[in-house]
N, C-alpha and C positions, 0 to 999 in steps of 0.2 A: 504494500500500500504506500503511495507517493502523500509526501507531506507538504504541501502549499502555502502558501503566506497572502495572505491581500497587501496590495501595498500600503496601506498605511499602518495593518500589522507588521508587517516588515520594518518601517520606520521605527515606528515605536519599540520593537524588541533590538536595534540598534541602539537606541537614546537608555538601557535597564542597566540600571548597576551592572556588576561583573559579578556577583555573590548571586544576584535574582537573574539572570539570563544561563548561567549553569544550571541553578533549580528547573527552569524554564525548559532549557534545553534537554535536560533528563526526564523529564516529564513527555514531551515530546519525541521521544527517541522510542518509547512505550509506546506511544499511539500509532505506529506503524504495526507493532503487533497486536494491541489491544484499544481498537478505537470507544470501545463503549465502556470503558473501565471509570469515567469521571459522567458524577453527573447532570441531568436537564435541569437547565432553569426553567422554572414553572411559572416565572412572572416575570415584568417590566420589561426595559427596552429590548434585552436579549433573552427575549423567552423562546426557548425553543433550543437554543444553540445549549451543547455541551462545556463546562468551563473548569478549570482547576485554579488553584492559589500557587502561585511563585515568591514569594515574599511576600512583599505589599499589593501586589497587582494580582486582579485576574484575568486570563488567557481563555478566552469564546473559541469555539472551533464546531464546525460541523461537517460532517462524511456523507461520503456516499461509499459505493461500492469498490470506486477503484481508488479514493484517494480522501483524506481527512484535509479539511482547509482549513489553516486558524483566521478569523475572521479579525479578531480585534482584542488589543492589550489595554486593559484600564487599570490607574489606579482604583484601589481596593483593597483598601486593609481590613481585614477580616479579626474582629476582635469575640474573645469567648466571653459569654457572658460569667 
C-alpha cells in the first residue's frame, strides 16, 4: 500500500519538530501494513477521516484500497482528563 501526502500535509509535516515528525513518521510507516489500526473521527470538520497523535499535533488520513493519503496535520494537543 503507497503512502501519499496532500500538499499542504506535506508542508506542514516539513515545518514539525524533529522529536514529532519521527513519532509521525513511525506511525506512518505502520499504515502501509495496517491502515485501519487508528481511529474515525465521529465529528466536526474531519469526521470521517482516520487520525493519530504525534506529539502535539494530529495527523487525518484516509484509504482506499490501493493507497492511504494523509490529508492534513493540525495542531492538537491532546490533554487527559
Amino acid at each position: 500500500m503507497r503512502v501519499l501526502f496532500a500538499e499542504a500535509a506535506a508542508e506542514a509535516f516539513a515545518e514539525l519538530p524533529q522529536s514529532t515528525k519521527k513519532k509521525a513518521a513511525n506511525s506512518i510507516e505502520l499504515l502501509e501494513q495496517h491502515p485501519r489500526m487508528y481511529p474515525v473521527r465521529r465529528r466536526g470538520l474531519m469526521r470521517g477521516y482516520r487520525y493519530f497523535a504525534a506529539g502535539r499535533h494530529l495527523v487525518y488520513y484516509s484509504m482506499n484500497a490501493q493507497e492511504v493519503r494523509i490529508a492534513a496535520i493540525i495542531p492538537g494537543a491532546m490533554r487527559r482528563a
